[in-house]
KEZADREN-402455 format. One record per residue: x, y, z of N, C-alpha, C, O, CB in turn; residue number from 1. Coordinates in steps of 0.2 Angstrom, whole numbers, plus 5000, padded with zeros to 4 digits. Glycine has a CB too. Example, Ala and Ser with C-alpha at 12.3 -4.5 7.8 and 13.67 -1.06 7.14 Angstrom:
BEGIN
5066	4972	5039	5062	4978	5039	5066	4984	5039	5071	4983	5042	5057	4978	5045	1
5064	4989	5035	5068	4995	5036	5064	5000	5039	5067	5006	5040	5070	4997	5029	2
***
This chain:
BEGIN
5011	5022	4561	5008	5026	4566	5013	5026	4572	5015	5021	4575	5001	5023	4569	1
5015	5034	4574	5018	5033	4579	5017	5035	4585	5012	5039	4586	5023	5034	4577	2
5019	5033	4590	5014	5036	4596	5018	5042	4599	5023	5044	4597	5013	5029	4603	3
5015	5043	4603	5019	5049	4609	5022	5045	4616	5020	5041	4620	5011	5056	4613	4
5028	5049	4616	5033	5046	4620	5026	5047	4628	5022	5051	4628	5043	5052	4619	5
5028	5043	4631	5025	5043	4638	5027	5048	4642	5033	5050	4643	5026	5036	4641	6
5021	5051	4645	5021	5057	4649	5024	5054	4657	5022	5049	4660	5013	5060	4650	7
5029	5059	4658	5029	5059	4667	5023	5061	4669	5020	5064	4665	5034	5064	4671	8
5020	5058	4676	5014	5061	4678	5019	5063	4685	5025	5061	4686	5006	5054	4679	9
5016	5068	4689	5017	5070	4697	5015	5061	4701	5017	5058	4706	5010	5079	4699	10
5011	5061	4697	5005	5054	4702	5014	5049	4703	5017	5049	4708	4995	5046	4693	11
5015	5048	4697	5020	5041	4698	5025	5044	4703	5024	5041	4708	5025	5039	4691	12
5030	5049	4703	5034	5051	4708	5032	5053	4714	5036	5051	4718	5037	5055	4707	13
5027	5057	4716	5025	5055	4723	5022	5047	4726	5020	5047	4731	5020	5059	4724	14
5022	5041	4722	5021	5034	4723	5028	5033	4723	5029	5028	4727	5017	5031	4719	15
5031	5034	4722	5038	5030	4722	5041	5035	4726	5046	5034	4729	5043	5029	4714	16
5037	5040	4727	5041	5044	4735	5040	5043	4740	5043	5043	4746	5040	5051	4737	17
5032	5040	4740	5028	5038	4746	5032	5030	4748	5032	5028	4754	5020	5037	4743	18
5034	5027	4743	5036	5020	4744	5045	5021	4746	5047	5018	4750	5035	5014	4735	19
5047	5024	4743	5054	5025	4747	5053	5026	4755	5056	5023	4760	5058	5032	4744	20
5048	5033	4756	5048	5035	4765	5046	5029	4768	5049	5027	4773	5042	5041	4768	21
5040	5025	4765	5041	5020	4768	5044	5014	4770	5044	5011	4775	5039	5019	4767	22
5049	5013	4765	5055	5008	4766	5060	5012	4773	5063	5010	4778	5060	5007	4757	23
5060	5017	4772	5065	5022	4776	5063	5020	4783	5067	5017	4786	5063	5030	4775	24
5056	5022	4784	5052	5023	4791	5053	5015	4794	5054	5013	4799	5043	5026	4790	25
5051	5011	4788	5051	5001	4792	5058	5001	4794	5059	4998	4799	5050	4993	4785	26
5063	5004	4788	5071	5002	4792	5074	5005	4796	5080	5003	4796	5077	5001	4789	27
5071	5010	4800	5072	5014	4805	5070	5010	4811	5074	5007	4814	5069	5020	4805	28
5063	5009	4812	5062	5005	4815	5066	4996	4817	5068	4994	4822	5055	5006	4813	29
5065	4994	4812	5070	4986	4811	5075	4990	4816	5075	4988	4822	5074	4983	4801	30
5079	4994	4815	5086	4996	4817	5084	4998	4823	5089	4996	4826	5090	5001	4812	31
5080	5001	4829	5076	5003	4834	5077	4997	4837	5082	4996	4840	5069	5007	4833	32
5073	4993	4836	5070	4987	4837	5075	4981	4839	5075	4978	4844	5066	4985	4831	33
5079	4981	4835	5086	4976	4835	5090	4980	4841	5088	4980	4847	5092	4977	4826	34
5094	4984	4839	5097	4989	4845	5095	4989	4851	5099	4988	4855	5096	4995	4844	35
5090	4990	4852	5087	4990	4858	5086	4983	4862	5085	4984	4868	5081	4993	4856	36
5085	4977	4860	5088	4973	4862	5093	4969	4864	5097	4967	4859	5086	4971	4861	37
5095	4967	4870	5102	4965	4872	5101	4958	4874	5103	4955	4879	5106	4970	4877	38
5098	4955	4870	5098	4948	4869	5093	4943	4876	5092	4938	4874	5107	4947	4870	39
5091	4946	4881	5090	4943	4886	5081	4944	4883	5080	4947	4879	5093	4945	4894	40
5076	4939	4888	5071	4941	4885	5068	4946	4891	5070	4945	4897	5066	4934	4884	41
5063	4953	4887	5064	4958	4891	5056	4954	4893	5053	4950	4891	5066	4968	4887	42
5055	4960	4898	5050	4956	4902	5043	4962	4902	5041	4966	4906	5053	4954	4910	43
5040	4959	4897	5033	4963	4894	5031	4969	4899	5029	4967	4904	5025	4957	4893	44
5032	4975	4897	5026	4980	4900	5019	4980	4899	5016	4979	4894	5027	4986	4897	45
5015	4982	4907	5009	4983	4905	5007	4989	4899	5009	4994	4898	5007	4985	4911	46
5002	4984	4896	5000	4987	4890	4993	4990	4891	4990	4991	4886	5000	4982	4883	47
4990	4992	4897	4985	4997	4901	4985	4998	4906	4989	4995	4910	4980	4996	4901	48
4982	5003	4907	4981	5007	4915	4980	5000	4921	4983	4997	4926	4972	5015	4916	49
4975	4998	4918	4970	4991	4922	4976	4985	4922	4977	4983	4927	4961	4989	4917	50
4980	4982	4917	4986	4978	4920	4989	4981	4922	4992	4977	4927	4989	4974	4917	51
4992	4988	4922	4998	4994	4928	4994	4994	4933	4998	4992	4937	4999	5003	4926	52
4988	4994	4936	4983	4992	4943	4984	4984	4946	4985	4982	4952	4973	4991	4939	53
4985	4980	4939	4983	4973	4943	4992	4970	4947	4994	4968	4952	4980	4965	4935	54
4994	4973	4939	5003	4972	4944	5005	4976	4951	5008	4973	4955	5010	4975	4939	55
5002	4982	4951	5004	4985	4958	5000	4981	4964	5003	4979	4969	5002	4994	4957	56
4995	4980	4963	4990	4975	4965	4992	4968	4970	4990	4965	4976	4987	4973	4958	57
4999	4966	4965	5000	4959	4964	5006	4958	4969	5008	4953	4972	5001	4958	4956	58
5008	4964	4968	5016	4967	4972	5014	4968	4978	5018	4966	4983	5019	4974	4970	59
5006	4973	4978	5007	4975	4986	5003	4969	4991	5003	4970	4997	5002	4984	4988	60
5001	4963	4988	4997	4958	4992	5003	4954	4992	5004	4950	4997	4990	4954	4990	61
5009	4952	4986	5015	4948	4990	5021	4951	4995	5025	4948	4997	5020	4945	4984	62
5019	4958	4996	5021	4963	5002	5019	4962	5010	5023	4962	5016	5019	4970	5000	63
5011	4961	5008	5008	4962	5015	5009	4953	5017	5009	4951	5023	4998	4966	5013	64
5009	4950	5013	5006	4941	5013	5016	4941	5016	5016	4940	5022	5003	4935	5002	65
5022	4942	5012	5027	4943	5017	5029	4943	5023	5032	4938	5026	5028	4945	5016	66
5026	4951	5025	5029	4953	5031	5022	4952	5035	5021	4957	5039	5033	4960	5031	67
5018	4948	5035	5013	4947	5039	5013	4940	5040	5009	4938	5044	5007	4949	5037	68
5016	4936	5037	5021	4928	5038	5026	4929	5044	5026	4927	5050	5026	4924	5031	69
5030	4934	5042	5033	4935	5046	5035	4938	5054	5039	4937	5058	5035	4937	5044	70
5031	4941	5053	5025	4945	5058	5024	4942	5063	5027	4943	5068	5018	4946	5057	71
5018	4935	5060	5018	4929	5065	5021	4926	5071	5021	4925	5077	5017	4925	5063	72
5027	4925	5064	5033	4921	5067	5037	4925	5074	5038	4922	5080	5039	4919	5061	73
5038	4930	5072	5040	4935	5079	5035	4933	5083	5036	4929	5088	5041	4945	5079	74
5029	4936	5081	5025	4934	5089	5023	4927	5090	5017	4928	5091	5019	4938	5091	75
5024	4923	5090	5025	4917	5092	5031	4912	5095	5031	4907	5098	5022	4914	5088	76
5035	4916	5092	5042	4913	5096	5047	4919	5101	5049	4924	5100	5049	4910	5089	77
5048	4915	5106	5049	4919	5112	5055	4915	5117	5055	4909	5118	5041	4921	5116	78
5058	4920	5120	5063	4914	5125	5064	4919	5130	5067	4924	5130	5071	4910	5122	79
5061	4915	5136	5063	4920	5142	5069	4922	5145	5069	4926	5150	5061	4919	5148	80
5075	4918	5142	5083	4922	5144	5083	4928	5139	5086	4933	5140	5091	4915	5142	81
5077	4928	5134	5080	4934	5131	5073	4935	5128	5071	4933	5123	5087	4935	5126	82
5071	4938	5134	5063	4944	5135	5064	4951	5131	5059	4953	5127	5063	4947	5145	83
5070	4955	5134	5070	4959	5130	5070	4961	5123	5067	4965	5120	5072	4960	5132	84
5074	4956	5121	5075	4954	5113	5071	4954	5111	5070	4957	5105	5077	4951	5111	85
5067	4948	5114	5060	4946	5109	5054	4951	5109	5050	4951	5105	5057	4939	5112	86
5055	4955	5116	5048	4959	5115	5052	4968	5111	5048	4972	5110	5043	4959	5125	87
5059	4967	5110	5059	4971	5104	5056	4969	5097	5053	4973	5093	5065	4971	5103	88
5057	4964	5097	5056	4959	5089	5049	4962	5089	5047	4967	5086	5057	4949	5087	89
5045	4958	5093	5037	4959	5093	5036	4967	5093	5032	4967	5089	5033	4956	5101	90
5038	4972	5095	5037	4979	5094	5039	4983	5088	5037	4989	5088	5039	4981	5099	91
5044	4979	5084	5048	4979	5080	5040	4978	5074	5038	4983	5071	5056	4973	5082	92
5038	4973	5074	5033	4970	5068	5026	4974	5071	5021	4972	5067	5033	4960	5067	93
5024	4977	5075	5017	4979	5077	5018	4987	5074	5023	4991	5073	5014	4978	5086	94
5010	4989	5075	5007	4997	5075	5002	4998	5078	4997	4995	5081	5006	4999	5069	95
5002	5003	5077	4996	5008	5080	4993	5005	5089	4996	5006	5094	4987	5005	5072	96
4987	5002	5090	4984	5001	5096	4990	4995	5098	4992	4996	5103	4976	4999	5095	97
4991	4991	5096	4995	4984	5097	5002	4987	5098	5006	4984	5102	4996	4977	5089	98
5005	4991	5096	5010	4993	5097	5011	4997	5103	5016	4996	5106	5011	4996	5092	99
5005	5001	5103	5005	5005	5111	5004	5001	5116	5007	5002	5122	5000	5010	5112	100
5000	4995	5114	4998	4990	5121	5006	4988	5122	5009	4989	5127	4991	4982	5119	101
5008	4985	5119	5016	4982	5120	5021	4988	5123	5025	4986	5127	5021	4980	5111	102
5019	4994	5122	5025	4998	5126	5022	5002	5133	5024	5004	5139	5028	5005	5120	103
5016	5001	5131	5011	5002	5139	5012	4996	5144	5011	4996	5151	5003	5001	5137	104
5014	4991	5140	5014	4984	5145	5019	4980	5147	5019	4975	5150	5010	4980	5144	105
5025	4985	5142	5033	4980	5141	5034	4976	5148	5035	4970	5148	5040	4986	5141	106
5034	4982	5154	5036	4977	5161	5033	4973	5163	5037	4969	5166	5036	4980	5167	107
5028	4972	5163	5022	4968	5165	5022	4960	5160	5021	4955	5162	5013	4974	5164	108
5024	4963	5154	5026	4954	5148	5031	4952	5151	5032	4946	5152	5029	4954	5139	109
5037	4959	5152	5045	4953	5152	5043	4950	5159	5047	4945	5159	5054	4958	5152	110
5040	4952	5164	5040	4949	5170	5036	4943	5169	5037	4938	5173	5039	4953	5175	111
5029	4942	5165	5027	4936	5164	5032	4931	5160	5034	4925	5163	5021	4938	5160	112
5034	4933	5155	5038	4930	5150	5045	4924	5156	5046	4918	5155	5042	4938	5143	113
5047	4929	5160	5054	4926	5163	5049	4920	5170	5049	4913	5170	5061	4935	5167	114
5045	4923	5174	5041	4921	5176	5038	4913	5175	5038	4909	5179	5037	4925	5175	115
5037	4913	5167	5033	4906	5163	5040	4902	5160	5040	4897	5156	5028	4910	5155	116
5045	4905	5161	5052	4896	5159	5049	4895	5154	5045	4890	5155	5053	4886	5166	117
5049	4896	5148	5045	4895	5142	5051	4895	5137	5055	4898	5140	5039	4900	5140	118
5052	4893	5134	5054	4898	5125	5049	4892	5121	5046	4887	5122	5065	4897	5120	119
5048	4897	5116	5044	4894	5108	5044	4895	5103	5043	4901	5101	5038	4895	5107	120
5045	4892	5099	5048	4893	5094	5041	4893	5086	5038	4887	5086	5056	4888	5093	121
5040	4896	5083	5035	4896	5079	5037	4894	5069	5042	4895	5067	5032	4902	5080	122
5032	4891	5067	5032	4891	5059	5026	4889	5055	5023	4884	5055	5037	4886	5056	123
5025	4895	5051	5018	4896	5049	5018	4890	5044	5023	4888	5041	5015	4904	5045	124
5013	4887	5044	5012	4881	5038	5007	4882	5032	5005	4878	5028	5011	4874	5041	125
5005	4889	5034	5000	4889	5029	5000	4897	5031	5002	4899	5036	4992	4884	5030	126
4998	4901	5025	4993	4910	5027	4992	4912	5020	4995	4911	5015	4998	4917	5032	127
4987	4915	5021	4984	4919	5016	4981	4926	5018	4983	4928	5024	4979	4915	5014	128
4977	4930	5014	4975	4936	5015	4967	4935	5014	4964	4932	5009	4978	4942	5010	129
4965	4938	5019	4957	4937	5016	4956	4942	5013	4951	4942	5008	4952	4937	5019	130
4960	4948	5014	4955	4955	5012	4963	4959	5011	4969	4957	5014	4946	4961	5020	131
4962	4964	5006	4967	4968	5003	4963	4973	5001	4959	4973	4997	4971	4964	4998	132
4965	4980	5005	4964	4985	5001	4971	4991	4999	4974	4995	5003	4958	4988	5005	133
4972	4990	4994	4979	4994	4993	4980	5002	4993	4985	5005	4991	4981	4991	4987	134
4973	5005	4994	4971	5012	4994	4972	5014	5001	4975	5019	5002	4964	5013	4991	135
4969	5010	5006	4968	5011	5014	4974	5009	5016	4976	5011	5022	4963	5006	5018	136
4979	5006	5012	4985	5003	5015	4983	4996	5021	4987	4994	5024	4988	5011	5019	137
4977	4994	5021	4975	4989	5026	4975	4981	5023	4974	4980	5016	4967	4991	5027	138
4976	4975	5028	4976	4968	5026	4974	4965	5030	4974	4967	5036	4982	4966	5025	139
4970	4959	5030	4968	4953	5034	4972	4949	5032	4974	4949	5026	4961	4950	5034	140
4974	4943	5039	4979	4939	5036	4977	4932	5039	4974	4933	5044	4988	4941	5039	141
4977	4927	5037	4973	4921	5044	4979	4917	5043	4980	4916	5037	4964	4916	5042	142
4982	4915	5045	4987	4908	5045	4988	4901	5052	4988	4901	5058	4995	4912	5045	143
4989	4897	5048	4990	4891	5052	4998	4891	5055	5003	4895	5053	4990	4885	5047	144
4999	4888	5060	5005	4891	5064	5006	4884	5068	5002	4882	5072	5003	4899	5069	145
5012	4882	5068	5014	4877	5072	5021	4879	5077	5026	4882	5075	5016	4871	5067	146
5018	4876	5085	5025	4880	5090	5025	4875	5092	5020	4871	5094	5024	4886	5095	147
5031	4875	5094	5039	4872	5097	5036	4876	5105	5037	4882	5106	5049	4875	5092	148
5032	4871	5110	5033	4875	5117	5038	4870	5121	5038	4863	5122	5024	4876	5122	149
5044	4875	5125	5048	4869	5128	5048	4875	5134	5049	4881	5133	5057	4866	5125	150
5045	4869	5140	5046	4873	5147	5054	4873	5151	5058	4871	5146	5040	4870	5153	151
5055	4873	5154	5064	4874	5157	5062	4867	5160	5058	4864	5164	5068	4881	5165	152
5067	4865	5156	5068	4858	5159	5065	4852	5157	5066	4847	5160	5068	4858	5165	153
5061	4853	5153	5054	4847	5151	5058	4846	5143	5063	4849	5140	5043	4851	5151	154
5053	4842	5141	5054	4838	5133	5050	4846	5130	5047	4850	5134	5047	4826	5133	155
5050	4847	5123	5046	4851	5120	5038	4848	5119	5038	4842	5118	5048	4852	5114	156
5034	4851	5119	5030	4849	5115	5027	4853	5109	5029	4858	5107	5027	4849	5118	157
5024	4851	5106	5020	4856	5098	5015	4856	5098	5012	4852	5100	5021	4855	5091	158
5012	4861	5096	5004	4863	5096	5002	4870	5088	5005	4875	5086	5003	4866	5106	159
4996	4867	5089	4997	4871	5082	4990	4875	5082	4984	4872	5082	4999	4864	5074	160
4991	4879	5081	4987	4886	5081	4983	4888	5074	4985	4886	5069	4993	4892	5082	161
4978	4893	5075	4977	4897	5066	4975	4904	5073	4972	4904	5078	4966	4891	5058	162
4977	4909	5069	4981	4914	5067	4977	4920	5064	4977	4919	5058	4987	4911	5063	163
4974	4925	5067	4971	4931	5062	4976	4939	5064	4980	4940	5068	4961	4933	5065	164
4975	4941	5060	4981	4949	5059	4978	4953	5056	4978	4951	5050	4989	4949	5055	165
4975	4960	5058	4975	4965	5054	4984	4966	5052	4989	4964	5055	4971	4972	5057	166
4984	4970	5047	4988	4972	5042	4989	4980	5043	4984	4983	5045	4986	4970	5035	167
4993	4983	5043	4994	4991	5040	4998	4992	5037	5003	4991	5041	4995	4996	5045	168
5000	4995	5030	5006	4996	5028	5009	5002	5031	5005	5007	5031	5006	4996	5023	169
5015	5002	5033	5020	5008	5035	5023	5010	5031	5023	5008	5025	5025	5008	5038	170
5027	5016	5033	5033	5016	5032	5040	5010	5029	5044	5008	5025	5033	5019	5037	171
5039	5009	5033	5041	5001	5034	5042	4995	5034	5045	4991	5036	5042	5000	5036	172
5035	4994	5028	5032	4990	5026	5027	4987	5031	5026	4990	5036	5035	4986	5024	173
5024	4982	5029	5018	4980	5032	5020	4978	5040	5025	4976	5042	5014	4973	5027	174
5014	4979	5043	5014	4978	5052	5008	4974	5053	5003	4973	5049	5013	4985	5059	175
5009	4972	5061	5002	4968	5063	5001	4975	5068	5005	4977	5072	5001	4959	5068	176
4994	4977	5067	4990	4981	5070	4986	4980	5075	4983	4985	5079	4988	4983	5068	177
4984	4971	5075	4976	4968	5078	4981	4958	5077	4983	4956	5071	4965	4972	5071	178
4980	4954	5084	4983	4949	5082	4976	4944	5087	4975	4946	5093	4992	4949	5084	179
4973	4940	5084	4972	4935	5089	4972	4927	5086	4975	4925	5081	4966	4937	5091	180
4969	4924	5089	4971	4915	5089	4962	4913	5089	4957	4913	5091	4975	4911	5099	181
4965	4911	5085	4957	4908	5084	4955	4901	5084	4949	4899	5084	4954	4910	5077	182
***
């Protein structure tokens, strides 16, 4: 008995076509994949809208938490040989209402400021945010605050403060808009 030689089917060569593209398409990729790294470890992309939210999120409260540390520190350190300076700096880190009261009242501080034989020197030891809204561009800031008061001619002393700040972001990054001592 003898048989019939075996049929080509279409079936078999499009499987062995389908399995070639696929080897093709995996070693394209391999090769994408390799290339595309230069060795260092790349540092994961948000893989949704909502972790693209939480990182911008994350960025704009170590912005506002920043320059609202720093904020402080200008307005709490001050020296009356150099009034003007300092109440640059202080007008330098404010906005809006706080900013106009400082230029409304420039003459009236430097003459307290030189008046009071003071300088002070400040350093927050603690701050945080209470409230963050990154749409309003708005921040609460509360910090603890230790100052260096040395009158002309005396020993220093230190005294240690807590600290509230609205926030506004600028142009220029974050300002104090609203400062008091609580």
């Amino acid at each position: 008995m003898t048989y019939p030689p075996p049929r080509r089917s279409r079936a078999n060569l499009f499987a062995i076509l389908g399995i070639a593209a696929l080897l093709v398409v995996g070693g394209v990729i391999a090769i994408v994949v390799v290339s595309s790294s230069d060795g260092e470890t790349a540092r994961p992309k948000p893989t949704s809208t909502t972790e693209a939210a939480d990182t911008r999120l994350a960025t704009e409260r170590d912005a506002a938490l920043a320059d609202g540390e720093a904020a402080v520190e200008v307005f709490n350190t001050l020296d009356y040989r150099e009034a003007e300076a300092g109440l640059d700096r202080w007008e330098s880190v404010a906005t809006g209402e706080l900013l106009a009261e400082l230029r409304d009242n420039r003459e009236r501080y430097t003459g307290q400021v030189a008046n009071a034989r003071t300088t002070s020197t400040a350093e927050v030891l603690d701050v945080g945010l209470t409230e963050l809204d990154g749409r309003a561009g708005t921040a609460h800031l509360i910090a603890a605050v230790s100052i260096e008061v040395t009158a002309d001619g005396q020993q220093p002393t230190t005294k240690q403060t807590r600290v509230t700040a609205d926030l506004a972001r600028t142009e220029d990054g974050w300002k104090v808009s609203r400062l008091d001592t609580v």
